[in-house]
N, C-alpha and C positions, 0 to 999 in steps of 0.2 A: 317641496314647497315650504315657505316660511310663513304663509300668513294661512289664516285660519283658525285658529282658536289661540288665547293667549297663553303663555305662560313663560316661567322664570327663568332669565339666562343667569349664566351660571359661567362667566366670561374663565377661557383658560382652561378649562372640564375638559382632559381629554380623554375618552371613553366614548365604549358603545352607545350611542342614544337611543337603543333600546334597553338597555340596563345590564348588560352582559359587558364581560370585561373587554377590555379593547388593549390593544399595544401602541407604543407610541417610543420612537426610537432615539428622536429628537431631530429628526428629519424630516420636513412636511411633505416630500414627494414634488414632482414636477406637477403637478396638478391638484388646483385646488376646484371641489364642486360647494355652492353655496346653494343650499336647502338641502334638508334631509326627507322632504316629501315624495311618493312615488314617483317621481320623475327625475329628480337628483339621487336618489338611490339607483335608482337602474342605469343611469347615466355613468355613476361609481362604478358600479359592477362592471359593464361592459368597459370603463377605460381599465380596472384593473384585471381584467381577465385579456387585455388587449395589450399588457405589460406595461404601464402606467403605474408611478405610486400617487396615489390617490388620496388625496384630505378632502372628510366631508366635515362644511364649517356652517351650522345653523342653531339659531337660538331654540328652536324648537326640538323636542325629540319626537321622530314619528307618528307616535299617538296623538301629538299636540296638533299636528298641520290639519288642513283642509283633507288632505286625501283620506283621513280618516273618518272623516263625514262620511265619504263618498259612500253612496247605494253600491258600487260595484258592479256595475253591469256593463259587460262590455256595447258600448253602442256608442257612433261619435257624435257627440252632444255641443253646442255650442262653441264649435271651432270651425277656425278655414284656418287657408284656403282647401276648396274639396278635392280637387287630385291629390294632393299633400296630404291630406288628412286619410283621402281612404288608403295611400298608399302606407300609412305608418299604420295604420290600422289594421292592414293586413299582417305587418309582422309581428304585430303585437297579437292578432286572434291564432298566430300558428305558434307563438311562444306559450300564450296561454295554456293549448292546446296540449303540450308538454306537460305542461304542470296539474291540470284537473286531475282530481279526486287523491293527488297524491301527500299521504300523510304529511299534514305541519306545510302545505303551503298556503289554506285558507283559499282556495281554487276547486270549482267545480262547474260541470258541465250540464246546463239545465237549459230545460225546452219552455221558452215561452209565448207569449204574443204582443205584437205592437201593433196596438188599436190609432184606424185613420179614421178620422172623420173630414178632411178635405177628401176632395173626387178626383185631386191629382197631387198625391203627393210626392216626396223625393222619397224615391227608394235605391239612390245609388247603389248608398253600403249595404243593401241585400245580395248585389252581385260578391258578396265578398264569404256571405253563408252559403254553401252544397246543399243543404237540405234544407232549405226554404218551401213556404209552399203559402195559397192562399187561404186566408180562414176562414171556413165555413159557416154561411150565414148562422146558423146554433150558437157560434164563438163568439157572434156579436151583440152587446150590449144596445138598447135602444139607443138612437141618435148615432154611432157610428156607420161607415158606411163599408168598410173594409177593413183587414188586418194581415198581418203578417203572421207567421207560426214560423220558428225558425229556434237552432238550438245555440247556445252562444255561450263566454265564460262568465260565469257569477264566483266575485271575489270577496273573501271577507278581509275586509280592506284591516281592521284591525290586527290581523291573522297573519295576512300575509305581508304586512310591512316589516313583523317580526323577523317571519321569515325571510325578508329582502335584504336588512340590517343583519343579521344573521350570515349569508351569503356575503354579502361585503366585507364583513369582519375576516371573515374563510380566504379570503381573495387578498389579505394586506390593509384591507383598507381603514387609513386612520379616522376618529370622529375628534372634534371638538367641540363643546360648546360653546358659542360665543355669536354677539350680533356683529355683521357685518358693514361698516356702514357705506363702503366703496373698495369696489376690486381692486382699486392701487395699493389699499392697506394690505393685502396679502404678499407675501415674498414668492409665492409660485408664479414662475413665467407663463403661465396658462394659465386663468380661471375660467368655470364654468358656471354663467348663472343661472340659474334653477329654483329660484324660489319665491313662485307663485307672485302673490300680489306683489309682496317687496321687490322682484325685479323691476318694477318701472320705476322707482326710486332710486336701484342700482346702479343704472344704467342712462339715467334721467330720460325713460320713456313714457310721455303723459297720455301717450293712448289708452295704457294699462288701466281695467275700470273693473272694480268688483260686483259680482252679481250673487248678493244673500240667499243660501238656499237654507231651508231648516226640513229635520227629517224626525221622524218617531220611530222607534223599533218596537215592534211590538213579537211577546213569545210567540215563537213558530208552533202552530198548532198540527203542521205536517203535512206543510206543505212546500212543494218544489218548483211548481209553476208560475214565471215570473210576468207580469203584464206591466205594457207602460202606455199610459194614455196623454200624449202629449197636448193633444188639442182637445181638451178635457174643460170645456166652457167656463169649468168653474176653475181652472188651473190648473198645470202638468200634475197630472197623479201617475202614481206607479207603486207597486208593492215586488218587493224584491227577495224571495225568501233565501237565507242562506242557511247556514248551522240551526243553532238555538233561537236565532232570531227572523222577523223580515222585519228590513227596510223599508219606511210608505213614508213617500213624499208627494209633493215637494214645492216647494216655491223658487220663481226665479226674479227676484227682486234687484236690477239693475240700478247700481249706485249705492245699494245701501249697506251699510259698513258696522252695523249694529249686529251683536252676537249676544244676547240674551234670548230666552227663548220667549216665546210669546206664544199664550194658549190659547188664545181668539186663531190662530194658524192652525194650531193643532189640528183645536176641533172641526176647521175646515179641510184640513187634510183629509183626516180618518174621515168623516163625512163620504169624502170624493173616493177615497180606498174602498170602505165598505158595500158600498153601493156597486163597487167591480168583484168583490172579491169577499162575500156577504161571512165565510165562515170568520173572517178575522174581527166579527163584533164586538165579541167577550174577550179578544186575547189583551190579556195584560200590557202594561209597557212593562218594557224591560228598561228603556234609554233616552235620551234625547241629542239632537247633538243642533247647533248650527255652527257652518262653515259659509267661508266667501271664495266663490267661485273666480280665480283668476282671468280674465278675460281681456281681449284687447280685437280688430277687427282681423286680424290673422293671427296665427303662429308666431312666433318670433326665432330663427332656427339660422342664426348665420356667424359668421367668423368675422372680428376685424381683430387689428393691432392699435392699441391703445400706449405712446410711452414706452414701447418696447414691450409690454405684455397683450400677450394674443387673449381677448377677451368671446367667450363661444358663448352666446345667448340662445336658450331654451326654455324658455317660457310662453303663456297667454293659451292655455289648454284649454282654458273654460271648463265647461262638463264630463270634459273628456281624458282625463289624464290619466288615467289609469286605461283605458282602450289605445293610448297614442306612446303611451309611455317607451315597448319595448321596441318601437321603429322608431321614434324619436333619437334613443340614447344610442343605437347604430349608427344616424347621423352625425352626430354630435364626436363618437370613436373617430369617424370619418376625416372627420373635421380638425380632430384636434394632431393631426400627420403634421410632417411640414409643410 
């Protein structure tokens, strides 16, 4: 993904955008992917491990995009359509699955709870966790009414984008930096768009509408148990513990385009955290971050021809890109055949 936090292009930079050396042959490959966020990256990955030469061309480098805001939790958050969604969802929770606890990919496997407070809520994507179960009246916080207990992937998005950018470079894949301003400007007979909010600009789709989330990280005092309180009166709360740090969010602020942090949120946050999650009173921050959540009323996940180039749209993940990420970018492999 391209949008989400700003920073400097650096037009004609060909290189790892995660800072590590790259190659570059002077052949851009039959395929070009646009955003370097967790969904353009794994998108790379699978077309070159798919025998694709692969250009990733995004202003941002990894750490810059939204995905690196992200809490990291696999759960599908502000996306459709729902067969679509739990179906990518699911190949991304058996790739995860692969990857947990294994050195340098920023992936682990932790048991937590998602707190209902409606008396009917959607629990589709539980059919997708084995070991789910209900939570025990003890589990619940006053004013909930049910929960979930179930164990699922927590990613340390900064960690493993490394490691994602890493794998790509392994796999051929070239980086550039540079802003994109429309697919035609690229010489590869295939592009892939992939980057977040700027795909509706690419593509001139005005559905595309960002929703501001802002997160705190606060030192992990040692803990591993993740809770997410969506319907949290006072606003979607969650604490997310990963490495060194947890995640505690969040806000979902539909329309707004402001990336500054704002401490009247904060303190509303942590407010809503500690009150779930009482040890994390004292814990220091460590971080802040705000990102805009890409979002549009579905998915965006199909193929045309454009001019004689085949144009594959992948975008509008909303909260969820990193949970839809590794079933998405198998579609997309799919897709980009003749």
């Amino acid at each position: 993904m391209e949008a989400g936090r700003r920073g400097r292009s650096q037009p004609g930079d060909r290189r790892n955008l995660a800072g590590r050396p790259g190659w570059y042959d002077g052949h851009m490959g039959d395929i070009a992917v646009v955003g370097g966020g967790v969904i353009g990256l794994t998108c790379a990955l699978g077309l070159a491990e798919a025998g694709h030469r692969v250009e990733v061309v995004a202003d941002l480098a990894p750490g810059g995009t939204v995905s690196a805001v992200a809490g990291g939790l696999w759960f599908p958050y502000l996306a459709a359509p729902a067969d679509a969604v739990l179906r990518w969802a699911r190949v991304s929770l058996a790739r995860f699955a692969e990857l947990a606890d294994r050195p340098g990919t920023g992936v682990w496997w932790r048991e937590g709870i998602v707190l209902h407070r409606d008396r009917d809520p959607d629990l589709s994507w539980t059919a997708l966790v084995p070991d789910r179960r209900a939570a025990e009246p003890g589990e619940l916080p006053d004013g909930v009414v049910s929960g979930v207990v179930c164990s699922v992937p927590v990613v340390d998005t900064a960690a493993y984008l490394d490691w994602l950018a890493a794998r790509c470079a392994g796999a051929g894949v070239v980086f550039r930096r540079a802003r994109v301003s429309r697919p035609a400007d690229l010489p590869q007979p295939t592009v892939v768009v992939a980057a977040g909010l700027r795909s509706g600009d690419l593509v001139d789709d005005p559905t595309v509408e960002p929703v501001r989330g802002q997160v705190v990280r606060l030192a992990n005092p040692g803990l591993t148990r993740w809770v997410v309180d969506d319907d949290n009166p006072g606003g979607m709360t969650y604490a997310i513990p990963r490495g060194h740090d947890v995640v505690c969010g969040g806000t979902a602020e539909r329309g707004e385009t402001g990336l500054g942090h704002d401490a009247g949120v904060e303190r509303a946050v942590l407010d809503r955290v500690v009150a779930l999650v009482p040890s994390l009173r004292d814990a220091p921050v460590v971080s802040r971050a705000v990102g805009l959540r890409p979002t549009r009323p579905s998915v965006r996940l199909d193929r045309v021809t454009r001019s004689g180039q085949v144009l594959i749209s992948c975008y509008g993940h909303g909260g969820a890109g990193v949970t839809l990420s590794w079933g998405c970018a198998a579609d997309v492999v799919g897709l980009s055949g003749p």
